[in-house]
C-alpha positions, 0 to 999 in steps of 0.5 A: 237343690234337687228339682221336681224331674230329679226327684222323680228320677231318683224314686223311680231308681229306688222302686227299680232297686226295690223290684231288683231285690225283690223279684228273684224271690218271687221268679214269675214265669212269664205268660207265653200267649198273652201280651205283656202289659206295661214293662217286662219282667226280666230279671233273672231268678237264679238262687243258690242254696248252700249247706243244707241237708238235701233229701234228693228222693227217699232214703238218698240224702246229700250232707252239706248240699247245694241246690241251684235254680235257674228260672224256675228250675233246678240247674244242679243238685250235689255236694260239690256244686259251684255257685253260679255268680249271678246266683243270690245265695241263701244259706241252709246250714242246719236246715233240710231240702225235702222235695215239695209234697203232692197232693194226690186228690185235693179240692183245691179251687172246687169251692163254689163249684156250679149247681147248676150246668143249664146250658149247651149240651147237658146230660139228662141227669144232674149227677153226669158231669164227667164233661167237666175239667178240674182247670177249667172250672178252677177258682182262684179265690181262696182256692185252698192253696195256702193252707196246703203250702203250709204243710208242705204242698206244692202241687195238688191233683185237683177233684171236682166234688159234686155228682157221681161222676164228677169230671176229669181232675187236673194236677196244678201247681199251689203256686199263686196265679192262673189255672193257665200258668198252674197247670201242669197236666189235666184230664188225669182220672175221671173222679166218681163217687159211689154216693150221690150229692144232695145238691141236685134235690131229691132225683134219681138215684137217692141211694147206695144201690141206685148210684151204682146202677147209675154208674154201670149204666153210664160206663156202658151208655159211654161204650155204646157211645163210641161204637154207635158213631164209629158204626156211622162215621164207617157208613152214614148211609140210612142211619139215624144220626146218633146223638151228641152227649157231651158228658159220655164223650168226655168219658168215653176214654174212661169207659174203654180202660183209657183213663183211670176211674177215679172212685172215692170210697168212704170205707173199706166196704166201698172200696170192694164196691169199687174193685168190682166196678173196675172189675166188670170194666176192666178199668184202670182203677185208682180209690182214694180210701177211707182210713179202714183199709187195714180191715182188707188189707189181706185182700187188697195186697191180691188187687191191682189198683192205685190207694190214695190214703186220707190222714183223717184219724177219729177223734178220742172216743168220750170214755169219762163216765161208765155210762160214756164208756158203756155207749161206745162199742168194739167197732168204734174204739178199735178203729180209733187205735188202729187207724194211725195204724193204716198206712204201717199195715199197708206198707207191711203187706206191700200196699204202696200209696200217696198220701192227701189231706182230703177227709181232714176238717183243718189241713193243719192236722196232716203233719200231726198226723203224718208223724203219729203214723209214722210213729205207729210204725210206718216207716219214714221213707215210705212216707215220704215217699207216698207225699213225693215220688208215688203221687208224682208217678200216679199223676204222670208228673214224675219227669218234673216233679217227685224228686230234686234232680237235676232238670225239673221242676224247683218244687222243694220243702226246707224245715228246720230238722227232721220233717217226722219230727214233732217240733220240726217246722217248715220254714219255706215252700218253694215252687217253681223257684218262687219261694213262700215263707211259712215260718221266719227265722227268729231274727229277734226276739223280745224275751228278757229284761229290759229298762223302760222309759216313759214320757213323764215317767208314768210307768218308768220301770223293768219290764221282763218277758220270758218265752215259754214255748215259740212265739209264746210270752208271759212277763211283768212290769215292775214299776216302784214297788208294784209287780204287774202281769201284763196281758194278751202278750204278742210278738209278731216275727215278720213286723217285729210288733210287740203288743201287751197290756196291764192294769195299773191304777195310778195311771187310770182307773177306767181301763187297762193301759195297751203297749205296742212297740216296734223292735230294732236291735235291743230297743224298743220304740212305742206308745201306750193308750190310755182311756181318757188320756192322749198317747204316751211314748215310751222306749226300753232297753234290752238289759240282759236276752231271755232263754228260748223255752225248751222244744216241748217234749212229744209223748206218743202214744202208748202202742203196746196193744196187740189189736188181731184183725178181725173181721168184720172189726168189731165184737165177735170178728174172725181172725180167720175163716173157719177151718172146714174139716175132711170130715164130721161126724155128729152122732146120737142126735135126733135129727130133722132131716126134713127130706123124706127119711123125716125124724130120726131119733139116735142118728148120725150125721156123716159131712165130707169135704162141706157137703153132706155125705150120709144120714142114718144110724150106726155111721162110722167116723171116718180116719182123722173125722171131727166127731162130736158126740150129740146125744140129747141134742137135736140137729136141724138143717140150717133155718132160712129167712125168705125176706130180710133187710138187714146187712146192706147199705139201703134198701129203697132206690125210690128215684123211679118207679121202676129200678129192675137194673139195682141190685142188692148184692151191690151194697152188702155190707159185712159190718152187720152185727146182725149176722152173729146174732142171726147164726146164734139163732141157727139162721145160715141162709137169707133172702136179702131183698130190696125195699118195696117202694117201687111196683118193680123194685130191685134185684134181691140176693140170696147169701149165706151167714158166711160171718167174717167173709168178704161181702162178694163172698156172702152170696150162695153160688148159683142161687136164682136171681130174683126180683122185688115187686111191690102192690099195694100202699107202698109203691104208690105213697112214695110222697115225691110225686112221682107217678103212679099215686094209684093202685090203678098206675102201678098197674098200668106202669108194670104193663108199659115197661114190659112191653117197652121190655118186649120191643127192646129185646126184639132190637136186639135179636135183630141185631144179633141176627144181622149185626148191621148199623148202630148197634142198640143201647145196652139198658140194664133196667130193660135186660132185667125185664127181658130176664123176667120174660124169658124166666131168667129171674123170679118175680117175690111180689110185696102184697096184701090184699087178694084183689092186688094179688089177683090183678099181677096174677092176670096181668102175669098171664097177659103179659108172659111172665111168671110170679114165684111167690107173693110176700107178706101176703095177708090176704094170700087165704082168699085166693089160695086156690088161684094161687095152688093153680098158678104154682104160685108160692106164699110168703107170710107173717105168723101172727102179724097184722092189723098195723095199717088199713091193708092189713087188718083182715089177717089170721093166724091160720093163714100159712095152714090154710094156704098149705092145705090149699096145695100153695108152697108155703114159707115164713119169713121175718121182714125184720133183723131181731125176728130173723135170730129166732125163725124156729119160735116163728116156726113153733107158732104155727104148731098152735095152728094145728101143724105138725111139728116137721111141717112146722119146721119146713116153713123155715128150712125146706119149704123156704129152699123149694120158694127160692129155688135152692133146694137142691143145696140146702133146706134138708139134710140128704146126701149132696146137699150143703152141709148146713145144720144146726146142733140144738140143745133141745127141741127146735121147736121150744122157746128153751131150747138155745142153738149151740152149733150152727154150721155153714158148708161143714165150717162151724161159724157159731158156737156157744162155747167159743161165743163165752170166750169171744165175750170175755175176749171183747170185755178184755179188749174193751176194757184195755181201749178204754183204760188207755183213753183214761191214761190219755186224759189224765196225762 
């Protein structure tokens, strides 16, 4: 008889043979600082993996490999490797070794991730957290880790997820445990993002454009950063002792090209915005992308920068009606086909990539994903690749982790075939020779026929279980005579539970009868409950095995569509720029010079090289000129809008009252369908300006309709730089209590910060002067208002009344700045000779007013009024539908008494003279641009239709080519659509 001290010692025995079994599975790797707690771990975690197919790198593969690892590490890799006799041996035979995949920007741990930073040294605005470290701010919990291993994941680069700039990312193991033992490398990129996170409330920046401003200003605040205490540490004596900011020394290594910049575009127009962030630096740029990238990938092949590519495809477009159909257009179902496309179309121009599950809603959709791009032509290798030996390069773990060779890390993915194919599973995930099991062999299996026995034979009978795909089950129970479906069947591989239930009224009337039963060999032991009795045990034999279903068959999509690139990819889209010929001649037209040579009837126009060459009669066709015969037409210089919105991503950065240093060339976006339609209407040139929710606003730019270009390609070379000002309502009904709320404080505040302008360029023409000390801080809000004063840029005021007007007028003369033009301007007639003595230009509206209390006292006849007080004058639309027909604005003043050349120029050259263009375009003279515009009639008539506008001698609209385009997209629109419905109905 066993007494209490052998029992004792015999449980400890077997929970220590348990432990000896069990933990070469899990190989902790023991903590190297802190102190053991209880007893050691120290058993030794060798494995040998045996007759597997061994993906070592991409496109190498050992057939009937083994793989060794010795304490977390891989000891040998080959096909003729011995086993190690310490060494617990698994067999892989049908089985393939992947290297384990990264991750290259995850959010793994950043759940919950702190709103609030309210202690220590804290940057002035919330959006700044670049102090902040991946690991350091890690959570554990739920961390996101298993759903990753799931895919194959055993490492993830770790990104913080709130603000602009967001903090230094980190690559971790997706191990279980501690950041301290998970983390491989931090202080990897600094992530930024170019939208601001609406957790810190409604502050600066609230836009697009603001949060670039904000991010070109920190970069060079973190310069400034390390040359002013530089400059102090070399020689303290006298100075003023520079602040401490943690945030701009965490990014100081950033901002000097140290570290990459880490920036997450959300399409292919903010990964332009981000090359020329990198660009301005001369940073180490590395964008996690969009989906979109095939847009530019022309482009992109020129750029040197690191892609991590999202697997996040759209999902099928809702077609089922005429009318769903109808409300999808081009963009949309385009991308839909084309987006499984991305990473083929990347690879094919020489793009290389990692790969992340960032952007997906459920991790679980990668694999699907993966296999449909590598479906849609995306060769095998690069993928794998781009999961294993890029992201292990780009994270600067290549020496450990990427591959399976020998001496790193055992990080490594066993399925059960070929990773690209669409049944394959992944059965396990090793890491750091800890092995996670994602899906079990099928030891058993409870599909086929069985005989079955119950207390007092209640339900004595053959039950049959079939299975009709994997871990699926359908089955009946026959008892006596009766055949009954059984429910809710489940079977649970790792517990080998098997569960169902049935109706069956002989047994109970009340409710279904619910079996469980465990599976051991070819039995199955259980009890069944029913309502209002007590348990009934029952057991059944296995009689005959079922089948295993037939792996489900994978249909891919059909990809026999020929989608060109276009751009921008939507109706009407380029495949190319428009060729620009040596040589055009238009001939037999009347032309609008609108120079002094004025109309000219029967003439012709000679262009060279995109520039015009000649104007006037009887003009010879140079050898090999393209000649288009104009007779009955009338040819105009290309129309020009002063004041427009349309084309780029946010127009207000109201986050402060004075926000000089944003500009709108920033956020131009060529995914405008507004751009077409303007050229259709002959519109070549625009003035696209900020918003007017601040007294001093952003920087406008002027472009070109250059239609299918690249966004930093659209604006006209050399054009001024102009500013936006706004009096009046608007700047001081914002609504964020921000000050001013007055006509009063809009006032007061444009004086403070010019003079905060005059003695900020005054620091620095001292410095320049002696260059001694710490340097001065370089502010874009204060550079643009020093341009201002030293008339680098022009001031276009948004005004109304003739007393706001009047007030900047003098305010201007006080200060030292000069105004160009006041827009809008309704009450511009009032003060029209204060204007015409100042040079001062008006803006204006044909016929609008009367909308809000400041514009009621308009007319009509303000823009002849203010023409025949001396003050240059222009139209302009403040609207994208109005700006695809500014010669009916034109015609409109004709009803005022303006002569009809007159009419025009308050579109053409009178817009150019405003904006300080007129030296390219505006005119039809010699030298200037060859902007022009072939009408069907009279430009001033509301029959007559633009069927030429041409841009810098390349012709980017024509009404002929625009009836083959419409077809085109009708063909192309009807393909997509059909193939959805195809979908659907398979």
């Amino acid at each position: 008889m066993m007494n209490c001290r052998t029992i004792k010692v015999s449980l400890t025995t077997a929970v220590f043979a348990v432990l000896l079994l069990i933990m070469p599975l899990w190989g902790f790797a023991q903590s190297q600082t802190s102190p053991t707690d209880g007893i050691r771990e120290n058993t030794p975690a060798v494995f040998a993996l045996t007759n597997a197919t061994i993906v070592t790198t991409p496109g190498s593969v050992i057939s009937s490999g083994t793989l060794v690892i010795r304490d977390g590490v891989i000891e040998a890799v080959g096909a003729n490797v011995r086993v190690p006799a310490d060494a617990r041996v698994f067999d892989l035979d049908g089985k393939t070794v992947y290297p384990g995949f990264i991750d290259a920007h995850a959010r793994t741990g950043m759940q919950d991730a702190p709103v609030e930073l309210d202690r220590g040294n804290q940057p002035w605005n919330p959006q700044l957290r670049a102090h902040l470290r991946a690991e350091q701010i890690f959570n554990t919990e739920d961390d996101g880790s298993e759903a990753l291993r799931k895919m194959g994941f055993t490492v993830a680069a770790s990104v913080p997820e709130l603000g602009i700039f967001r903090g230094q990312t980190a690559a971790l193991t997706l191990r279980d445990g501690s950041p301290t033992d998970r983390t491989i490398r931090g202080g990897i990129a600094q992530s930024v993002s170019l939208s601001r996170s609406s957790e810190f409330g409604f502050t600066y920046p609230t836009s697009n454009i603001g949060a670039i401003a904000l991010i070109r200003q920190t970069l060079y605040d973190a310069r400034w950063y390390h040359d002013a205490h530089t400059a102090f540490e070399q020689n303290p004596a006298g100075l003023q002792r520079p602040e401490y900011n943690a945030m701009l020394h965490s990014l100081t290594a950033a901002a000097r090209g140290q570290m990459p910049l880490l920036i997450e575009a959300g399409s292919d127009e903010e990964v332009l915005r981000a090359l020329r962030i990198a660009d301005e630096f001369d940073s180490q740029l590395w964008v996690r992308g969009s989906g979109h990238e095939y847009r530019i990938a022309d482009y992109l092949r020129t750029q040197r920068f690191s892609l991590i590519l999202p697997l996040s495809f759209p999902d099928t477009p809702e077609v089922g009606t005429p009318e769903d159909a109808y409300n999808r257009n081009l963009a949309e179902l385009r991308h839909w086909y084309l987006a499984p496309e991305n990473p083929a179309r990347l690879a094919a121009a020489g793009i290389a990539f990692s790969l992340t599950t960032d952007g997906l809603e459920n991790p679980s959709h990668f694999l699907p994903n993966l296999r449909k791009a590598v479906e849609a032509g995306l060769p095998a290798n690069t993928a794998l690749a781009a999961l294993t030996t890029q992201p292990a390069e780009l994270l600067g773990i290549s020496a450990t982790h990427g591959s399976l060779t020998r001496g790193k890390a055992a990080h490594f993915v066993v399925t059960d075939g070929d990773l690209f194919h669409h049944n394959t599973r992944i059965m396990y995930v090793w890491i750091d020779g800890h092995r996670h099991i994602i899906n079990r062999e099928p030891h058993n299996n409870p599909a086929g026929s069985w005989e079955l026995a119950s207390d007092e034979s209640l339900f004595d009978g053959r039950l049959s279980l079939k299975e009709t795909r994997p871990g699926r089950f359908s089955g009946e129970l026959v008892i006596g005579d009766d055949e009954i479906s059984l429910n809710n069947i489940a079977y649970d591989d790792h517990t080998r539970r098997f569960r169902a239930d049935f109706q069956h009224d002989d047994i109970s009337t009340s409710g279904p009868v619910r079996l469980t039963a465990s599976l051991r060999d070819d039995r199955l032991h259980g009890w069944a409950e029913v309502t209002g009795q007590s348990r009934i045990n029952w057991n059944a034999t296995r009689m005959e095995s079922g089948e295993r279903p037939e792996p489900r068959e994978n249909s891919p999509m059909r990809r026999d569509l020929e989608l060109t690139n276009l751009r921008p990819s939507m109706e009407f889209g380029r495949e190319q720029k428009p060729e620009q010929a040596r040589a055009i001649l238009v001939q037999n037209a009347t032309i609008w010079t609108q120079g002094p040579e004025g109309i000219l009837e029967n003439a012709d126009l000679l262009v060279r090289d995109g520039k015009i060459a000649e104007v006037g009669h009887d003009l010879r066709a140079p050898r090999r000129a393209v000649v288009i015969d104009a007779e009955g037409r009338h040819v105009t210089p290309g129309l020009i809008d002063a004041h427009l919105h349309s084309g780029v991503d946010g127009v207000n950065e109201i986050g402060n009252a004075i926000t000089a240093e944003v500009r709108m060339a920033d956020v131009l976006n060529i995914n405008n369908i507004w751009m077409y339609r303007q050229l259709a209407g002959g519109l070549t040139t625009a003035h696209v300006m900020h918003g007017s929710a601040n007294p001093i606003g952003g920087q406008n730019v002027t472009l070109k309709m250059r239609w299918g270009a690249l966004s930093h390609e659209l604006p006209l070379e050399g054009a001024p730089r102009t500013v936006k000002f706004a009096l009046g309502e608007n700047p001081k009904r914002v609504g964020t209590g921000r000050y001013p709320d007055t006509r009063m404080g809009v006032e007061q505040i444009i004086a403070d910060r010019f003079q905060m302008a005059k003695d900020y360029r005054a620091r620095w023409q001292e410095w320049e002067r002696n260059g001694s000390g710490i340097p001065p801080r370089r502010d874009l809000r204060l550079d643009a208002l020093a341009d201002i004063l030293d008339g680098n840029i022009d001031i276009h005021s948004h005004s109304y009344r003739q007393d706001e007007i009047l007030m900047l007028m003098v305010l201007a003369e006080e200060i030292g700045f000069e105004i160009k033009a006041f827009h809008h301007a309704l009450e511009a007639f009032k003060v029209a000779p204060e204007l015409a003595e100042r040079g001062i230009g008006a803006v204006v509206w044909t016929d609008w007013g009367g909308f809000k209390i400041e514009a009621y006292d308009n007319t009509n006849y303000n823009a002849r009024l203010l023409l025949e007080a001396g003050v240059p004058t222009s139209l302009h639309s403040d609207n994208s539908q109005i700006a695809t027909r500014m010669n009916w604005e034109a015609a409109k003043m004709v009803r005022t008494g303006l002569d009809p050349e007159t009419a025009l120029s308050l579109v053409t050259n009178r817009t150019a003279a405003l904006l300080g263009i007129e030296d390219r375009v505006g005119s039809l003279e010699p030298g200037k641009d060859a902007d022009f515009v072939i009408w069907s009639g009279d430009p001033l008539s509301t029959f007559t239709i633009a069927e030429q506008t041409w841009i810098d001698g390349r012709r980017y609209f024509d009404i002929e080519e625009d009836a083959a385009l419409r077809a085109a997209v009708d063909r192309e629109r009807a393909e997509l659509i059909r193939l959805i419905l195809e979908m659907n109905n398979d």
